[in-house]
Residue, then its C-alpha position, 0 to 999 in steps of 0.5 A: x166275301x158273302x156267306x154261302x148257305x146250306x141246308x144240311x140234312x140228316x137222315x137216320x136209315x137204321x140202327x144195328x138191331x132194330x132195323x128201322x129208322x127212328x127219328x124223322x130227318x133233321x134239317x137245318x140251314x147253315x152259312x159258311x164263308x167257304x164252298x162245302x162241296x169243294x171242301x169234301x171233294x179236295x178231303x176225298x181227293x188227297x186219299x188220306x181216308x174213304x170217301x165217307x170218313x172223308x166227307x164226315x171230317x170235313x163237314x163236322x170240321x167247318x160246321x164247327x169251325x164256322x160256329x166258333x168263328x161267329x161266337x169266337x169270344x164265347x167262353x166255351x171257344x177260349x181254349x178250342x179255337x186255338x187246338x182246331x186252327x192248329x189241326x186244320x192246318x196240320x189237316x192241310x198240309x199233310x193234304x197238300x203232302x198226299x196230293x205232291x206224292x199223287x202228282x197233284x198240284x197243290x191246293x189253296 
């Protein structure tokens, strides 16, 4: 399968006690061997968090993952890797889980 590619933005709208943004938006591109959008909605639909938390969990997981997934025999991975594999799927099938208590059917 191709890579999908993304431009991910990050924009800083204020912090707590100034008020005002200080930094000038981030942007990067990045690929990824999945559909993001589907990835966040399918996270918001299964109603384990707020759409927000939701969407964050997502994109911080496969941003990440995709990142070891390219540098998988990199030092610094050795011991991630296996822990993040373990709490993706844990990830999904308490969604699946969430999704059969809602009457949804079950997402691949």
């Amino acid at each position: 399968m191709r890579e999908r590619r993304y431009r991910i933005t990050l924009e800083h709208l204020a912090t707590a006690s100034e008020g005002q943004p200080l930094h000038a938006p981030l942007s990067f591109e990045a690929g990824n061997h999945d559909d993001l959008f589907t990835i966040v909605s399918r996270l918001r639909g299964n109603g384990q968090f707020d759409s927000d938390t939701s969407a964050q969990l997502a994109l911080g997981l496969k941003l990440f993952g995709e990142v070891i997934l390219k540098n998988r025999k990199h030092p610094l991975f050795e011991e991630i890797g296996p822990a993040l594999r373990d709490f993706i799927m844990k990830l999904k099938s308490q969604g699946k889980a969430a999704g059969a208590a809602q009457g949804e059917p079950a997402a691949e």
